[in-house]
N, C-alpha and C positions, 0 to 999 in steps of 0.2 A: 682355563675356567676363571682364575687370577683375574688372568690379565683382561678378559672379557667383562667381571666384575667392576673392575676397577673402572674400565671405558665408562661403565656404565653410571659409575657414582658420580663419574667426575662432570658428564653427561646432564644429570641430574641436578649437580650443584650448579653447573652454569645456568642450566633454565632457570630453576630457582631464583638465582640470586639477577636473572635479566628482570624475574617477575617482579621482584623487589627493588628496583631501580629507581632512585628517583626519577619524574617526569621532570622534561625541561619548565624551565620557567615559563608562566604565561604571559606575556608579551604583549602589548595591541596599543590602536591609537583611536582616537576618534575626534572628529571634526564637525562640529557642529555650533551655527549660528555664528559663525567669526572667530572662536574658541578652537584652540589648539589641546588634546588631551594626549599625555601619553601614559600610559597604567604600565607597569610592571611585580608580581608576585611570584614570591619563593619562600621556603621555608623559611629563610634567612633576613630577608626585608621584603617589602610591599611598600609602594609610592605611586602617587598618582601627581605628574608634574602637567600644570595649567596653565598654558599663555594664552590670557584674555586680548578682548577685543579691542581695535583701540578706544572707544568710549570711555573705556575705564580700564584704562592697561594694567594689570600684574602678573604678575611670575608666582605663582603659588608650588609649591612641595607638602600634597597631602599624606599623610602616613596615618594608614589603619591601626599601629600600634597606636594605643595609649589616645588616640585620636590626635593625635599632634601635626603641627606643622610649621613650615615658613614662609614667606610671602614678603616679595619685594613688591614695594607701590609706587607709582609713577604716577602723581597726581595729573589728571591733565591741563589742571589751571595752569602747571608753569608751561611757559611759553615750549622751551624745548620737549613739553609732554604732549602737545597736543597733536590729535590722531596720533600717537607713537603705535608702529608695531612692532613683534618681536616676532621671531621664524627662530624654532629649533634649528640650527645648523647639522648636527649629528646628530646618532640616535643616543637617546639617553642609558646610561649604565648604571648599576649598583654601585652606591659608594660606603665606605667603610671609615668613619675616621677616628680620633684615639677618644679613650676610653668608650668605646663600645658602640659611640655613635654610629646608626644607620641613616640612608639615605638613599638621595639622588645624587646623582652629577651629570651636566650637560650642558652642550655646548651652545651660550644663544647671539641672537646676531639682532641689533637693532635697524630699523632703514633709516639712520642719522648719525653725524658724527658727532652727537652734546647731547645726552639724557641729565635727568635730572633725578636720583632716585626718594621719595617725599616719606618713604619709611623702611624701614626693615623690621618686620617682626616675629617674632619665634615664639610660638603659643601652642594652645588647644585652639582646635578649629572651627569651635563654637566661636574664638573672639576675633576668627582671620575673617570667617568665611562673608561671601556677596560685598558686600561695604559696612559691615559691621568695624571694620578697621578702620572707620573715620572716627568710632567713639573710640579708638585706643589709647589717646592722651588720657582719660577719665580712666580706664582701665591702672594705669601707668601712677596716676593721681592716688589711686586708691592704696596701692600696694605703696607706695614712700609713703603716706598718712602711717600705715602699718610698721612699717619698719622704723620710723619714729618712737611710735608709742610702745616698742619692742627695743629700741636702740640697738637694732640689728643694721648694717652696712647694705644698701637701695641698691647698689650700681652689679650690675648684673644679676639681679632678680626683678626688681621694678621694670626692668625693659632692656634690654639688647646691649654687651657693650658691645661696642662697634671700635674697630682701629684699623687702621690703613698704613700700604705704604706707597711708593711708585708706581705699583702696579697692580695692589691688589687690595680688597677689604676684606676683614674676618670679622664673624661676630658671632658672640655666643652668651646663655642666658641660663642659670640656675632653676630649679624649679626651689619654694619658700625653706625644704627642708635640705637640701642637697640629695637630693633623692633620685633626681635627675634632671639629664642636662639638654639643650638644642646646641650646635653648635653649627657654622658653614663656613663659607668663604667663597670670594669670586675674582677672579685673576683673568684680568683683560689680555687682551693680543694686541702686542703694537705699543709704541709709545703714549701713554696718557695721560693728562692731568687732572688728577683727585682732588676734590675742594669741596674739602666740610662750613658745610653753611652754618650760622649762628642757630637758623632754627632747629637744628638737627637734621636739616636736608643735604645731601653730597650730591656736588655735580658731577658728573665725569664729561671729559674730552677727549675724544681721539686727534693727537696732534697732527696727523695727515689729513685729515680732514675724510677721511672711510668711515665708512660705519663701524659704532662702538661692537665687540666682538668681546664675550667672559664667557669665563668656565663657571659655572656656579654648581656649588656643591653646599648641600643642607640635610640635615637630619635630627635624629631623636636616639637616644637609648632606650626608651621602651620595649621591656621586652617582645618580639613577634607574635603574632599571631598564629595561630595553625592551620593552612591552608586544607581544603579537602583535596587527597587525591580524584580525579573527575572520573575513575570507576566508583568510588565512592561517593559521589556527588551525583551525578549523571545515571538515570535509569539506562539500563543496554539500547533503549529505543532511542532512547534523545539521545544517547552518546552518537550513535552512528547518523543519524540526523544531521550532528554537530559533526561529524568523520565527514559525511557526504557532500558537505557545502560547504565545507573548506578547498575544494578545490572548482569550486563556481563561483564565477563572476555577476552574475544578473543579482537585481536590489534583494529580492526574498531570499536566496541564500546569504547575502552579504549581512542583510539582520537579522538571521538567524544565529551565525557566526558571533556575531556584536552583542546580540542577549545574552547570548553563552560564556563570552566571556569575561561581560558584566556580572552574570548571575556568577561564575567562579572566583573574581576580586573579591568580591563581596560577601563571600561565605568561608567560615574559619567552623572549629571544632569547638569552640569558646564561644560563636555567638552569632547571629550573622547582624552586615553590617547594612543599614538603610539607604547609603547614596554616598557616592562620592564626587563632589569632595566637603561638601557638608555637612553630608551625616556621618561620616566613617565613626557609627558606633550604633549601640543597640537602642533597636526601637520596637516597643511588643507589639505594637498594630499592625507594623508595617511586615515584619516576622513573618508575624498569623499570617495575615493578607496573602501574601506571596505561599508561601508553602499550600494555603489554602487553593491557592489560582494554577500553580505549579502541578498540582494533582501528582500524574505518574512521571513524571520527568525527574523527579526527585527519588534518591534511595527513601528504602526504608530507614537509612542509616542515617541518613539528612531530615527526613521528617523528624525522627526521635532528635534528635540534635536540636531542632527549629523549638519540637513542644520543650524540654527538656529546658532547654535557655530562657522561657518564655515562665516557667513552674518555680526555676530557682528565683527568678525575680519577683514572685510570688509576695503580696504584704501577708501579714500573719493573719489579716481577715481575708481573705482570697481575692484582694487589686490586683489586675493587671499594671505591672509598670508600664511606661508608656517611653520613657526613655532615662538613659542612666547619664550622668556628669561625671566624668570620669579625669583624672590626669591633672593639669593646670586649670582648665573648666569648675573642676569640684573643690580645688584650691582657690579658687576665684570667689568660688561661693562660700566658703569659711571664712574668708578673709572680708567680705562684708557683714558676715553677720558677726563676725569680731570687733566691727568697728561700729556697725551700730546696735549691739546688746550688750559691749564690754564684756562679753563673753571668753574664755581662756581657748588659744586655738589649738583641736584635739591632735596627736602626736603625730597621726597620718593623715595632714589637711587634704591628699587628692584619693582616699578611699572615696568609692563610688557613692554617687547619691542617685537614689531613683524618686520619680516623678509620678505620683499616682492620683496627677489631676484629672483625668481622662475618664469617661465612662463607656464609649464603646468596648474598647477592648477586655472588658468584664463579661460581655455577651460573643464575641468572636472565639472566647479561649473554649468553651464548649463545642464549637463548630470542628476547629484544630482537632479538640481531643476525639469526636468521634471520627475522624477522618483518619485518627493513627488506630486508634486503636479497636473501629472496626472493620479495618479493613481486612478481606477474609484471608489473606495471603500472609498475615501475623499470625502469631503458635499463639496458643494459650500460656506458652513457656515463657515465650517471649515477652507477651503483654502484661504477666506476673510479675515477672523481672522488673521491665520498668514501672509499673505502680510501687515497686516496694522499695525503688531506687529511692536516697533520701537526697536532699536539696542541704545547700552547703547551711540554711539553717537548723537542719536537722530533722524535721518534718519528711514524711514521707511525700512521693507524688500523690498516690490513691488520697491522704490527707488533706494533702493541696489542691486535687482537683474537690475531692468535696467541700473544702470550705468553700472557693469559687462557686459551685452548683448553687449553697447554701445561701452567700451574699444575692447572689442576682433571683436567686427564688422569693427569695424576703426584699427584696427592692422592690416584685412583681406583683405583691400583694395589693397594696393600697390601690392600685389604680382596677385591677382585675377584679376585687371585692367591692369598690364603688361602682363602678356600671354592672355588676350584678343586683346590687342592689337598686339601680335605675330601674335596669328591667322588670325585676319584679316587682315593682309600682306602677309599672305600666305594659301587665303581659301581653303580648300579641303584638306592640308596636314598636320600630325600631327606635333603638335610642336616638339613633343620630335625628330626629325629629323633632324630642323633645329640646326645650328651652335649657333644660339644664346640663344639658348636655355637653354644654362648652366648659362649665364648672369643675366637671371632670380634670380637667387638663390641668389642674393644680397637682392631683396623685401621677403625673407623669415624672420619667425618669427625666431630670432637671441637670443643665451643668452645674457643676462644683462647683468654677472659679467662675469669674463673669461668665464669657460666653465663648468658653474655647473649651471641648469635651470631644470632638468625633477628629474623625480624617482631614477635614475642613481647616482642623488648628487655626482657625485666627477670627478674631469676632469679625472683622467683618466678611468673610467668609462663609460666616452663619449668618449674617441679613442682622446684628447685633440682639440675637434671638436667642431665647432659653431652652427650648425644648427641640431639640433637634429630631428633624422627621426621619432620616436615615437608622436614627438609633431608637427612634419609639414607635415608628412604622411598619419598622424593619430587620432590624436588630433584634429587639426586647423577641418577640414571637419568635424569631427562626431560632434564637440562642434557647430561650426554653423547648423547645421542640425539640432540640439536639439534647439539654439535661435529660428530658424526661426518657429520649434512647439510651441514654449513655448509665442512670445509674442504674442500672442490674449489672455493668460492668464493672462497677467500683468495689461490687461485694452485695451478698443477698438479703443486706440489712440497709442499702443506702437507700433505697426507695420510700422503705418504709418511715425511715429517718428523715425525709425532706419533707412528707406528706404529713405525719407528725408536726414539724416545726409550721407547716401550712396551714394545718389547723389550730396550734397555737397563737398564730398571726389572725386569727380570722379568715380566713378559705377555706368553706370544707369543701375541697374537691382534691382532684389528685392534677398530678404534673401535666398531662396533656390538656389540663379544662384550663388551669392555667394560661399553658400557651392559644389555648382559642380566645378566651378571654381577651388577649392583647391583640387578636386581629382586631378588635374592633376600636382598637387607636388610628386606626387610617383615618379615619373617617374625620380628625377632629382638625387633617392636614389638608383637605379635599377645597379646594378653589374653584365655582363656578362664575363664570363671568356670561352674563347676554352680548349679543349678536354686534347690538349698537355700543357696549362700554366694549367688549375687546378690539374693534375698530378704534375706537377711541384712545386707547391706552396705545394700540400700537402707532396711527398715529406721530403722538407725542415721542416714543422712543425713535421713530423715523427720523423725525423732527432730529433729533438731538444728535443722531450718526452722521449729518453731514448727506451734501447733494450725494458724494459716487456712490459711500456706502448706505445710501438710503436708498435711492434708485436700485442696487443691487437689490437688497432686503425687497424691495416693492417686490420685483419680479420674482422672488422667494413663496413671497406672500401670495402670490396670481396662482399657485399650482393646490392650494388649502382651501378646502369648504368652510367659512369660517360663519355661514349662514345661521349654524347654531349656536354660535359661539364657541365659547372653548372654557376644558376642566382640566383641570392637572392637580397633582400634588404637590404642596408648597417645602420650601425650603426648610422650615422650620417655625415655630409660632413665639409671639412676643412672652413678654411678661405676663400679659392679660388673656395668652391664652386664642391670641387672634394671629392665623397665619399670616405668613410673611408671603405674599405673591410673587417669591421667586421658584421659575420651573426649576428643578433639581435633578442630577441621574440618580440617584440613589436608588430608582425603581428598579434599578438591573441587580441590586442586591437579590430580590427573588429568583431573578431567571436564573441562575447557579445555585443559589443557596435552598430554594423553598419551591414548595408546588401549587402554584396559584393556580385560584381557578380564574374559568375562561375571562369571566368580567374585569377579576384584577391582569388578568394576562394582556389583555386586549389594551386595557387603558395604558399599559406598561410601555407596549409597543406604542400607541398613537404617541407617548410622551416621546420618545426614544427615533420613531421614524419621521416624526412632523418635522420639516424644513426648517430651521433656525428663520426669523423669529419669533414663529407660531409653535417650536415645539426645540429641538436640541440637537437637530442632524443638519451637518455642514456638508460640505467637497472635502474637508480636512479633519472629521472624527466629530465627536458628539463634547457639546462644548459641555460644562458643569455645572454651569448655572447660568439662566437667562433672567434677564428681568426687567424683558418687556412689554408686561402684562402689572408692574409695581407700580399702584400708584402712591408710595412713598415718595418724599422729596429725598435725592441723593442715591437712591439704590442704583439708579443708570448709573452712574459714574461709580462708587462702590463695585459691579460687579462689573467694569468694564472687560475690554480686552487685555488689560494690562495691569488688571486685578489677578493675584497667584490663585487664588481659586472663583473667579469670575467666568466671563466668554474665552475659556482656557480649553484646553484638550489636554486629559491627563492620561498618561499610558496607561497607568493599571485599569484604569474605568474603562479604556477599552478593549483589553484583552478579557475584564469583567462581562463587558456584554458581548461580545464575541464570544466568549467560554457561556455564558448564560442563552445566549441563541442557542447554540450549538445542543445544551442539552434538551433544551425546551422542542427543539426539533425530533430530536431523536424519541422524546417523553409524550410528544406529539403523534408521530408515528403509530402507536402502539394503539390509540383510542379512532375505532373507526365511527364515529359523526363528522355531519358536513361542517359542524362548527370548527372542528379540530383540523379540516384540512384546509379551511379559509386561515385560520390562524396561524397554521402553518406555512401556508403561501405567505403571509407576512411577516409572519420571524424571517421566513429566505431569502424572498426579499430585502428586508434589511440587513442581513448576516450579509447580503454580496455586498450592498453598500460601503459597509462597516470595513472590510477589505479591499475595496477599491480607495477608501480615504487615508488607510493605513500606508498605501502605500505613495498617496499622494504626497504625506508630511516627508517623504524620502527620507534624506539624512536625520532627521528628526524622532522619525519614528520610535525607538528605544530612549526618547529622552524623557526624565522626569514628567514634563509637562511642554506643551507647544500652541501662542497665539497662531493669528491671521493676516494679513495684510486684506486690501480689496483694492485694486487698482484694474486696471484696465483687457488685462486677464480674468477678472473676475476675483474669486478668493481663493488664495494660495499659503500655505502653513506659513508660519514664520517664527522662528527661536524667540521664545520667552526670556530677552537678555536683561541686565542689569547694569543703567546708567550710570555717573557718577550717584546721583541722587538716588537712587531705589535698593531700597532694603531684603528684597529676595532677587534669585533667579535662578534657573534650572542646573539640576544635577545631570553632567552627562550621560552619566550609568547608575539608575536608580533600582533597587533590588524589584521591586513589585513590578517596574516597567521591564523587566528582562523575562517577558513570558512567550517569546516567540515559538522557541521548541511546543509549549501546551497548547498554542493554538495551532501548529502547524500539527499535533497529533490528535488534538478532538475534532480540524477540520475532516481528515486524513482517515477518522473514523464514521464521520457522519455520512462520507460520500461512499463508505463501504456499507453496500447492500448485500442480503442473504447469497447475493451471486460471486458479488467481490469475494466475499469470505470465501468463497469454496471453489474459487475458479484458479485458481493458482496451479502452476504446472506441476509442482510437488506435491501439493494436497490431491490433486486428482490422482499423481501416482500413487500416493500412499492409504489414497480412502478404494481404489480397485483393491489393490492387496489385499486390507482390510477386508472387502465385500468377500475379495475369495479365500481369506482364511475363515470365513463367517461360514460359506457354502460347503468349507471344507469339512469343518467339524459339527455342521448339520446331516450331512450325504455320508460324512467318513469317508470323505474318497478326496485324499492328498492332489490328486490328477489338477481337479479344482484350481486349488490352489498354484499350482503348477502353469495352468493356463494362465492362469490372472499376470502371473509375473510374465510369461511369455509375452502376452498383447502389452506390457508395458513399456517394453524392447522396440513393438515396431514403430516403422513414423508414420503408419495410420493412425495410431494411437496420439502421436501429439501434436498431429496435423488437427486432427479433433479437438485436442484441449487447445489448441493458439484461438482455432475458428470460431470456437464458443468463448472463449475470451474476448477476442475481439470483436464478436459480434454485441455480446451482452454489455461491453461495457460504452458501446456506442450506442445501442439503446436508453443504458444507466443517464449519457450525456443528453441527450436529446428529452427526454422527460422531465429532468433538473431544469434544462433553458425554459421548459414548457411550464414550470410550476406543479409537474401533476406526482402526487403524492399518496400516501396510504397503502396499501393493498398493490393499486395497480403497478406503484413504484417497483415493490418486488418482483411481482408477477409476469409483466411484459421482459425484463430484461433476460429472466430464465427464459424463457416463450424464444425470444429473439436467437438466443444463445442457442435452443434446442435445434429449431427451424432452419438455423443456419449448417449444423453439423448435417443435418439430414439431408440439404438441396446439396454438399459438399459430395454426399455419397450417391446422391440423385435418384435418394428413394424417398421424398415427403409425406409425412401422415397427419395432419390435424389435430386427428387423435391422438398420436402419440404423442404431440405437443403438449394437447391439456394434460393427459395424462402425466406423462412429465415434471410437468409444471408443479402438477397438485401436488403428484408424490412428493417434490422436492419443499415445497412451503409446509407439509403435514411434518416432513420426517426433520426440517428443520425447526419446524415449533414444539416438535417432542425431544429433541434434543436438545435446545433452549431451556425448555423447562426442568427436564432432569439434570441438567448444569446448575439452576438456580438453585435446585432443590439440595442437590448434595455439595455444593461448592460456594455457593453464596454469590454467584457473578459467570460471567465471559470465562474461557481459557482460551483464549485467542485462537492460534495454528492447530491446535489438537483437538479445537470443538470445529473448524472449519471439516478438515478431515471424516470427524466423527458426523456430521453431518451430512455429509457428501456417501461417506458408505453407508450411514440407513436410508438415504433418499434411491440409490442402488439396489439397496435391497426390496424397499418398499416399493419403486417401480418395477420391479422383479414379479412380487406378491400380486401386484396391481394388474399385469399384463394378464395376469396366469389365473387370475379373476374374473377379467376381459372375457379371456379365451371360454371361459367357461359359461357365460352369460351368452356370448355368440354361441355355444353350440346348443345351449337350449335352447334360443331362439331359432334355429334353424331345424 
């Protein structure tokens, strides 16, 4: 018995401690746009090593700690720089070097035997990253000014020292307080000669005249990061998702793989990270955004983590931060206002600084919070818990989300209480009629700093516009919508409390009149053009794209009724309150977030499916901004192709409207008019689009953002790169673009009809059973039950369930090609499925068809609804089942009905 005991503990302790095993490191590479990427994450270090293109050759080493990095540059002005490219030789490793320093090491190979290297720098990655490293003399400039007026020792803080010998370079760089350090090094193969240039440039040569060949190793002592384990990270569903397409080769597994293990680089316990190699640090919109778009793919554990990181960065009046400066970044920024306010520099120059320029992410942190914490699969325990959790300032969350509710309540007033006040001086007629009505747009939610406030970050990005339509369109109204659900969550006096402060402010109304109130800022974004000036505007932008791609565009333009002209929603409005005529996606904000009606749903769509450039749909995804329909001087070039948020293709937008289709389909479904099933046919429409162009950008796809070319193929994606001269370019693996798993599980649910759900080989087993332990304990007679499991056994039994599988779900396919929806969507595939088991046994009835049928849509719309009612939603497998055995039973009831109406008829 001992010795049986003991097998057993020991048994015991092995599984255990297999379950507690670290996972190997995540690993991966990616290739995109000329751009060589390789990521690696461990407990230990995380790096992300980058050999750019030759346009603008470097060797970057990004590190998610601390945001730090290093970066060798290879101007291509000198002669031996130009077209340089560099090839990983080996696969890169973890490197470890003294004092604590983490990194990379690996091995790279030039195609030339004479480079010329034009910098070495060791910083935060705010000062490395795209070509910001051409202002690093001014950087450099700054910190000796400093160390003067400190009479503190420049050389190894100011910038890199660097020393050499025969064969190798090291360099390494203090941070202002010793606090910490970068350090590297790189040791060629082969005989070579080192020669430091006056300007601080080193040549190197391979004396045999081979291509130059080093090891380069670089890192940071920042402490690590804390990776999530990916059960921890990864819902069961997307884990196996991400299990199941790791071992396929075709493109949709391959980026689904690629998002997956984007969206895990990028996510720690501490915070998650916005892009790398950019952004490796926290950004609260982009946070929100993701987790938001992410849905179920995400733990519980990872949502609370995303809001959680997003609540401590919290201003004490409820701002969202927008992003934090962290490391030698935040030291950069003390170190200037030291020098020009004579200011004394505080004792930890790289404590975090956050940025609370920003005004959407004030109205997304409401969307976030009812998304965690109503979702019905949280305890009450649970969601206790975290309201009471406090923030490292000491405030509770429950505190921090109300101050938040409270700011954007009281920002909503002025503009909500002036066009109430319109209407009631002119009952009966819409505002948007009157003259004063554009007056209004003064009480709109306005940017802070010039004109950089939404997603768009850069004025001209916003059309050099004040009132951004995405965030008073759009934002303002879905965010109070979500306040007005969320506060009886916060406690049974927060309601009472904002509605109070509302009528203080001048609003008497309560939180939802509020958010209606703000629908009627669309209106003040609404762009109509006639028949003859949109010809005309387009025209001129033809004009300016050049013969191919204009001639392209022509033929674009030949498939659009443009007879009426054309309306959209503009980008954003001036100073004065007068839009800006550029088309925008921001409309997809509704189709996920809000429940527009039909009129707004529709324009939504014509914005979204009209042909680029009558409206924003490509061969290559839905570009972000058009503008050509602006008759501004300069907006064509402003939002060009080659503008970061102009005729651009951003991921997240479009896994936005793909996730925003997909519900609006399903939310479609449910309403049986003919309006609802034309609009439907055109969401599906576009949803196939939208997926056929996702996969055209190929290698692309997962990336930040992605132009066009137009050549002789017509138009083909092409990497949003960064010349020597341009100031952005694309992040390989950007947290909000890694939403592959949520679109491959909301497609995966849309195409599952009441048949899909209940045709599964196990649900049918298990919903018989079901039926005969129902029969069992209605008769008292076990026999029942007995039988039910017997027929489960035979393969009549699952020659049936294949034939009605396969029959139903080749009806399912053939209706989808056909567009046809509503009602009959459900009802024929069951029909198909029934008819089919029946000619199997070659006894057919009609009747028993409809009957069938009906049973099964009656008995699955009351089980439907008793799931809503007690459960708040879906239980996936267990409601398939549960539905399957009362449609059993209910065709039971039915038959035995039948029979009894035939014999009084007869």
């Amino acid at each position: 018995m001992r010795r049986h005991l003991s097998i057993f503990l020991f048994v015991t302790a092995a599984l255990a401690h297999a379950q507690e095993a670290p996972e190997p490191a995540l690993q991966f590479e990616i290739r995109e746009g000329g751009h060589t990427n390789y990521f690696r994450q461990s407990p230990e270090t995380a790096y992300h090593l980058r050999v750019t293109a030759p346009d603008n050759p470097r060797v970057i080493v990004a590190l998610p700690a601390g945001n730090a990095g290093a970066a060798l540059a290879f101007d291509p002005s000198f002669a031996e720089n130009a077209g340089l490219t560099w090839k990983i030789a080996e696969s890169p490793r973890s490197w470890q070097g003294p004092g604590g320093v983490r990194g990379a090491e690996a091995w790279l190979e030039a195609d030339r035997g004479s480079i010329t290297i034009s910098g070495i720098l060791l910083d935060n990655m705010r000062l490395l990253r795209t070509s910001a490293y051409r202002d690093y003399p001014e950087r450099v400039a700054e910190r000796r000014e400093l160390a003067r007026r400190l009479g503190l020792p420049a050389d190894g803080w100011a910038e890199a020292r660097v020393t050499n010998g025969e064969s190798w370079i090291a360099f390494d760089r203090a941070t202002l307080n010793g606090e910490n350090r970068f350090a590297g090094r790189l040791a060629f193969d082969g005989a070579v000669r080192i020669q430091p240039q006056g300007d601080g440039t080193i040549k190197v040569t391979r004396m045999d005249g081979r291509p130059v060949r080093m090891r380069l190793q670089a890192g940071a002592d920042y402490a690590p990061l804390t990776p999530f384990p990916i059960r921890q990270l990864l819902s069961p569903e997307a884990a196996k998702l991400y299990q199941d397409a790791q071992g396929r080769s075709d493109a949709e597994s391959r980026r689904l793989v690629e998002a997956v293990n984007a969206l895990r680089f990028l996510s720690y316990r501490e915070k998650f990270l916005a892009g790398s190699h950019r952004f490796n640090t926290y950004f609260g919109r982009d946070t929100m955004i993701t987790t938001l778009l992410a849905g179920d793919i995400l733990t519980s554990q990872a949502r609370e983590a995303a809001l959680g990181s997003v609540l401590d960065r919290l201003s004490p009046t409820g701002v969202v931060a927008h992003e934090e400066d962290i490391g030698a970044q935040a030291e950069r920024r003390r170190v200037n206002d030291v020098l020009a306010n004579s200011r004394k520099l505080p004792a930890n120059p790289q404590e975090a600084i956050f940025d609370y320029k920003m005004v959407d992410g004030d109205f997304i942190l409401p969307l976030l919070a009812r998304q965690y914490l109503m979702d019905p699969r949280l305890t009450v325990a649970e969601r206790e818990a975290f309201l009471s959790r406090r923030s490292p300032q000491g405030a509770s969350y429950r505190e921090l989300l109300g101050r938040n509710f409270e700011r954007i309540v009281i920002d909503a007033v002025p503009y909500a209480k002036a066009l109430r006040e319109l209407t009631a001086r002119h009952p009966g007629v819409s505002p948007e009629t009157r003259p004063e009505f554009r007056a209004l747009t003064k009480h709109l939610i306005p940017f802070k700093e010039g004109t950089v406030g939404d997603w768009r970050d850069s004025v001209e990005g916003n059309g050099l516009g004040k009132y951004s339509g995405g965030v008073n369109a759009h934002l303002v109204p879905l965010g109070l919508e979500a306040t007005a659900e969320l506060a009886a969550v916060l406690g049974p006096g927060e309601r009472a409390r904002l509605e109070a402060r509302l009528r203080e402010a001048g609003f008497h109304g309560g939180l939802e009149d509020l958010a209606a109130a703000w629908k009627g800022a669309r209106g003040h974004f609404e762009v109509r053009l006639s028949a003859e000036e949109t010809r005309a505007r387009l025209d001129r932008f033809l004009a300016d794209a050049g013969p191919e791609a204009g001639a392209y565009h022509e033929r674009a333009l030949a498939k659009v009724d443009l007879s009426k002209g054309v309306a959209f929603e503009a980008l954003a409005l001036d100073a004065g309150g007068r839009p800006i005529p550029v088309v925008a996606s921001d409309v997809a904000l509704d189709l996920l977030f809000g429940n527009p009606a039909p009129a707004e749903l529709r324009a939504a769509l014509r914005t979204l499916r009209t042909p680029f450039p009558a409206g924003l749909d490509t061969p290559v995804g839905t570009v972000v901004a058009n503008p050509a329909f602006s008759d501004r001087p300069g907006d064509v070039r402003m939002f060009d192709r080659r503008a970061y948020h102009g005729q651009v293709v951003w991921g997240w937008q479009e896994s936005l409207k793909v996730l925003g289709l997909a519900r609006q389909i399903e939310r479609l479904g449910t309403v049986r008019t003919a309006e609802a099933r034309e609009l439907r046919a055109e969401a599906m429409e576009l949803l196939e689009r939208s997926i056929r162009a996702r996969r055209s950008a190929g290698e692309l796809a997962n990336s930040e953002l992605w132009t066009f070319d137009i050549g002789r193929r017509g138009m083909e994606a092409a990497a949003y790169r960064a010349g020597p001269s341009a100031r952005s370019e694309s992040n390989p693996v950007q947290l909000w673009s890694a939403l592959a798993p949520a679109e491959r599980l909301a497609l995966r649910r849309l195409r599952a009809s009441a048949t899909e759900e209940a045709v599964g080989a196990g649900q049918f087993a298990a919903a018989y059973l079901v039926h005969g332990a129902i029969k069992a304990v209605e008769t008292r007679d076990s026999a029942r039950m007995k039988e039910a499991a017997r027929q489960v056994g035979t393969l009549q039994f699952w020659a049936g369930v294949g034939t009605f599988t396969a029959a139903s779900h080749a009806s399912r396919w053939i209706l989808l090609r056909l567009g046809v929806s509503g009602l009959w969507r459900s009802a024929l595939p069951l029909a198909a499925g029934m008819a089919a088991v029946q000619l199997l046994s070659g006894r057919f009835s009609g009747e028993d068809v409809a009957a069938g049928t009906v049973s099964f849509l009656a008995a699955g719309a009351a089980v439907d609804l008793a799931a809503r009612m007690m459960w708040g939603g879906r239980t996936g497998w267990i409601l398939g089942v549960a539905k399957l055995a009362a449609t059993l039973y209910g065709a039971e009831k039915l038959d035995g009905v039948r029979e009894r109406i035939e014999g009084l008829v007869r």
